[in-house]
C-alpha positions in Angstrom: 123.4 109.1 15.1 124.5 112.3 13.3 123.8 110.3 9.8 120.2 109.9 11.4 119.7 113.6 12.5 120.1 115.2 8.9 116.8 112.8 7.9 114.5 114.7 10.8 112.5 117.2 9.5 113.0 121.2 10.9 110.5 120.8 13.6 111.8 118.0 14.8 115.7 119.1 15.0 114.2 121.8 16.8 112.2 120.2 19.4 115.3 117.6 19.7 117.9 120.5 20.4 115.7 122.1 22.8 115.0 119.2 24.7 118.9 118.9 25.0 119.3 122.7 26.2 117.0 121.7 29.2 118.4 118.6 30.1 122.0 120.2 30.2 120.5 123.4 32.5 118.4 120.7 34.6 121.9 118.9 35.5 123.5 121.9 36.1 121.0 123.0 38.6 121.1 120.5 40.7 124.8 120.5 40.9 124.5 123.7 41.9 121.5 123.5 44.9 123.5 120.5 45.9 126.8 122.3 46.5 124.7 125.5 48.0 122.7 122.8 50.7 126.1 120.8 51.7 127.8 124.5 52.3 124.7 125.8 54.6 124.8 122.1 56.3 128.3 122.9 57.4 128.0 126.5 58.4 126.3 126.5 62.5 123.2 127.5 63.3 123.9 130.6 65.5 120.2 131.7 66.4 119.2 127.9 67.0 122.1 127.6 69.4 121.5 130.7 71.2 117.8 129.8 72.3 118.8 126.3 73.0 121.3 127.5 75.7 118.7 130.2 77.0 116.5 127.1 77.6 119.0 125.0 79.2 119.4 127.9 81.7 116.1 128.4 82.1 115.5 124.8 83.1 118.5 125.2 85.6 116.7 128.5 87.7 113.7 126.4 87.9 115.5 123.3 89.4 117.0 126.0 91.5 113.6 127.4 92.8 111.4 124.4 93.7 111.2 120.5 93.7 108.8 118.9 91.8 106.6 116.2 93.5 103.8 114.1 92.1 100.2 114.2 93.9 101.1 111.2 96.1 104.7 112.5 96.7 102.9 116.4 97.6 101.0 114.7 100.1 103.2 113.0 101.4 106.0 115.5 101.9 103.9 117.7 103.4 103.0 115.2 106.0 106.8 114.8 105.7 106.8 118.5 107.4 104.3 118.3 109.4 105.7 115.5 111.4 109.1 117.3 111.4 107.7 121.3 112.5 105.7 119.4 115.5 107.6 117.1 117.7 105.5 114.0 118.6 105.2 112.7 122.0 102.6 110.7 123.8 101.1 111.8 127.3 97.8 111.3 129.1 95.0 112.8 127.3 91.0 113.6 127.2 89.6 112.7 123.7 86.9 115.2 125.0 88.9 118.3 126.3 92.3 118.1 124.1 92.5 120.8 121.2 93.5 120.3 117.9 97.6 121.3 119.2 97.6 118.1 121.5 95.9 116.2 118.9 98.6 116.9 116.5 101.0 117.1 119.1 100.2 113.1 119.2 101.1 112.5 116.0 97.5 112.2 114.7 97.3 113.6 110.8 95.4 116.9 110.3 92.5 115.2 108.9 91.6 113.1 111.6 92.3 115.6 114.0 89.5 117.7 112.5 86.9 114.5 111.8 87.3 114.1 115.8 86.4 118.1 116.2 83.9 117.9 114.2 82.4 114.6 116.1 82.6 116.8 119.3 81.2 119.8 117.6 78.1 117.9 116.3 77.7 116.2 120.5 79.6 113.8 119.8 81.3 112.5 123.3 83.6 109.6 123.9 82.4 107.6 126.9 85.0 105.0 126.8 88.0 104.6 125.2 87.0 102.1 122.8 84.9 104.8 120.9 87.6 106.9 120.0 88.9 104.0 117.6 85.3 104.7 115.5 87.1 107.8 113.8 86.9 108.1 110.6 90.6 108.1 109.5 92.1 106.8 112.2 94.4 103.9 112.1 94.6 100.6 114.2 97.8 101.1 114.8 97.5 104.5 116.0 94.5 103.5 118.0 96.5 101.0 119.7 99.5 103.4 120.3 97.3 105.6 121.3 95.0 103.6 123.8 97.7 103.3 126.8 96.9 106.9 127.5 93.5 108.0 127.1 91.8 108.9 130.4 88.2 109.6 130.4 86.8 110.7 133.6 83.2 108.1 134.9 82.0 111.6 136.2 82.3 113.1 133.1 80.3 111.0 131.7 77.6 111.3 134.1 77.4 114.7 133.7 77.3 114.1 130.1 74.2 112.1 130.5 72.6 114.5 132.9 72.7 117.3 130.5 71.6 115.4 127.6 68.8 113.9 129.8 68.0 117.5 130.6 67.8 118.7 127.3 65.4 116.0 126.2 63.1 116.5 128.8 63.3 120.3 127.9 62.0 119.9 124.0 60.2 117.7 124.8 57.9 119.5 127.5 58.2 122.9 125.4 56.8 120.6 122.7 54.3 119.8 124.6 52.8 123.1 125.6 53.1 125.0 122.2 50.2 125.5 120.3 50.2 126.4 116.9 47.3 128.0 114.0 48.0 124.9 111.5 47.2 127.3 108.6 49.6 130.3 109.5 52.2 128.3 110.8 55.3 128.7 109.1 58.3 125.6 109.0 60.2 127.0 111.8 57.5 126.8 113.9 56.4 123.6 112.9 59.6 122.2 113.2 59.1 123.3 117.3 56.3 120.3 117.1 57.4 116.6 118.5 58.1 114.2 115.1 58.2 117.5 113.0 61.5 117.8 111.3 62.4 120.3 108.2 61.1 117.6 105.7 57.6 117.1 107.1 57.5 120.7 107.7 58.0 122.2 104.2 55.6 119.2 103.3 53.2 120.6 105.1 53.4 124.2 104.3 53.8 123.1 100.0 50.4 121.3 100.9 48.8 123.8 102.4 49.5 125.8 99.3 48.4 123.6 96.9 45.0 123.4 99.2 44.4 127.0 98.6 46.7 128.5 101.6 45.0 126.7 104.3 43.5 123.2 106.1 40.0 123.0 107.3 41.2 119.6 109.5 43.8 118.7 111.4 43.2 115.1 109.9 43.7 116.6 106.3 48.0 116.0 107.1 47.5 112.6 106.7 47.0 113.4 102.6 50.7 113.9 102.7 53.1 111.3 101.2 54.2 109.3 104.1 52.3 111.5 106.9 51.6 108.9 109.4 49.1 108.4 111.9 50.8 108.2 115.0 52.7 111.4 114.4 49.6 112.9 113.8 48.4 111.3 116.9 51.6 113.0 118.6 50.6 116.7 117.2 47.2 117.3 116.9 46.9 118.4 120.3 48.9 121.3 119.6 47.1 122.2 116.3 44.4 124.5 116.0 42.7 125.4 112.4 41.0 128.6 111.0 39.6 127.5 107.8 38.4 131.6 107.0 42.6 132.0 105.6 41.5 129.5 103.1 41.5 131.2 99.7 38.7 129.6 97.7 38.2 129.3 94.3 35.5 131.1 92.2 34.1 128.6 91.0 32.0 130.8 88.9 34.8 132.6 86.7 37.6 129.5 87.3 38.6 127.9 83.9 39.2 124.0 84.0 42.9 124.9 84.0 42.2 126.5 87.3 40.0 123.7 88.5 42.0 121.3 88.0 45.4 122.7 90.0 43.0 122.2 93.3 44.1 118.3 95.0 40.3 117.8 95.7 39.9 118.3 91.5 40.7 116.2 88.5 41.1 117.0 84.9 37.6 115.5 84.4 35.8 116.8 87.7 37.1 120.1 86.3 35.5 119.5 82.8 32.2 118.6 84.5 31.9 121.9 86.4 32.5 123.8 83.7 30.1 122.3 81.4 27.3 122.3 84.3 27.9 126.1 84.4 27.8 126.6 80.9 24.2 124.7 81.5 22.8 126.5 84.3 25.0 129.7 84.1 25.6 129.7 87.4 26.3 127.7 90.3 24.6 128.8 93.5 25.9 126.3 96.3 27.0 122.6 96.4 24.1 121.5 96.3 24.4 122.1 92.3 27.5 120.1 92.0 25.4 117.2 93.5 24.1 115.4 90.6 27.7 115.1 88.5 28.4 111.8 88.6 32.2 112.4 88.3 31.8 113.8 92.3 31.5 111.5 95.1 29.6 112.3 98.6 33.4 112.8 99.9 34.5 115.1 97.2 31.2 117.1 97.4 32.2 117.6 101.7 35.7 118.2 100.6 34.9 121.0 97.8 32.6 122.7 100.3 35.4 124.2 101.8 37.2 125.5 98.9 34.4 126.5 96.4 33.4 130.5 96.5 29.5 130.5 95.0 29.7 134.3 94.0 27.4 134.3 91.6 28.7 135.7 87.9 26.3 136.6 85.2 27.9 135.4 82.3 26.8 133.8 78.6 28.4 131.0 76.8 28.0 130.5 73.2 
């Protein structure tokens, strides 16, 4: 080997000796970085050790300060203390006099002690002791528990008819005398009308509206979706109309935009009227709009309550 090193030339007993001087200093490197990593292996980690046991004490305050439940076991236990705060007994009750106290007091869960306030609140009444098992919430078996001791008085429920009898007749008769301007009219008032609820009522007012602010016929309610006759029939009696709120058009100076917002007026009704007044210039009456073949006899009578006729001087080119 040394025979064969004195045949290289200079360069290459150069680059051969340096390539030895590395190799050496690579092996002794990594001696060294091994020796330094199994020394820092085997000294402790003080600062990791310190926040670990901080943790751990942490997590035992906590277990100290509250138990942790999931959703089902949170609902439970506080049923759990319910049950426990209130002692339950059973005694003879009214389903329509007890308070929410006795109602608990019964065992019966929050929740189904309010569904039955809320039944009574809305007029609900319980006139036999059958009904009070159509609770939302409530179970059979608390029903049945229950049912032994549920008094509810026949003369109660008398009464209960009576009043409700009563109160009939009384809307019923006020219904009957009101009378009401059909085009001034707002939705409580209509609402005061027999078969008038809040639905019909802000159908009729968005109508009225759309007409121009006002009806010229009772009869004109049946253009409304699902408007029927016999509540019509039930009503009209206690309408009256003033057709001078109506707010006409100009028909004049309207563009077909305008035109064609009316109910009473299509797209191409509109288009017809405004190029027969870019003919004539102006339209005088209805009896202009006559001969436009887009208008039938019942659109002309419809119109002639929501057209103004002022005439406008005006040139189109």
């Amino acid at each position: 080997m040394f025979k064969l090193f004195l045949y290289f030339t200079k360069e290459q007993k150069v680059a051969l000796i340096a390539f030895l001087i590395l190799l050496a200093l690579a092996i002794t490197a990594s001696q060294l970085v091994h020796l330094f990593v199994k020394n820092k292996k085997n000294e402790p980690d003080v600062e990791f050790i310190a926040e670990y046991q901080n943790f751990e004490k942490s997590l035992q305050n906590k277990k100290t300060d509250y138990q942790q439940f999931s959703p089902l076991d949170y609902g439970e236990s506080q049923n759990f203390n319910l049950k426990n705060s209130t002692s339950v007994a059973l005694f003879a009750f009214n389903p329509n006099k007890l308070d929410s106290a006795g109602f608990i007091k019964l065992g019966l869960k929050p929740y189904v002690v309010k569904n039955i306030l809320n039944y009574r609140t809305k007029g609900g009444f319980f006139e036999k002791i059958d009904d009070f098992e159509k609770i939302y919430g409530l179970s059979a078996n608390d029903f049945e528990k229950l049912k032994p001791f549920i008094k509810i008085q026949p003369k109660e429920i008398t009464q209960n008819k009576d009043f409700l009898e009563d109160k009939k007749t009384t809307i019923f008769s006020n219904s009957d005398t009101i009378q009401l301007e059909l085009n001034s009219a707002d939705t409580t008032q209509l609402k005061l009308l027999r078969g008038i609820g809040s639905g019909y009522a802000r159908a009729i007012v968005g109508y009225r509206n759309r007409l121009g602010g006002g009806f010229y016929s009772v009869s004109q309610l049946l253009e409304i979706n699902n408007f029927s006759l016999e509540t019509l029939k039930k009503i009209e009696k206690n309408l009256s109309v003033d057709a001078s709120l109506i707010q006409k058009i100009e028909v004049n100076r309207a563009t077909v935009e305008k035109l064609k917002l009316h109910p009473y007026i299509n797209f191409y009704q509109a288009k017809a009227i405004y190029e027969l007044r870019r003919k004539n210039t102006v339209i005088h009456s209805i009896e202009t709009l006559k001969p436009l073949k887009e208008l039938t006899d019942e659109d002309i009578e419809k119109l002639f309550y929501y057209l103004d006729f002022k005439g406008i001087e005006r040139t189109y080119r």
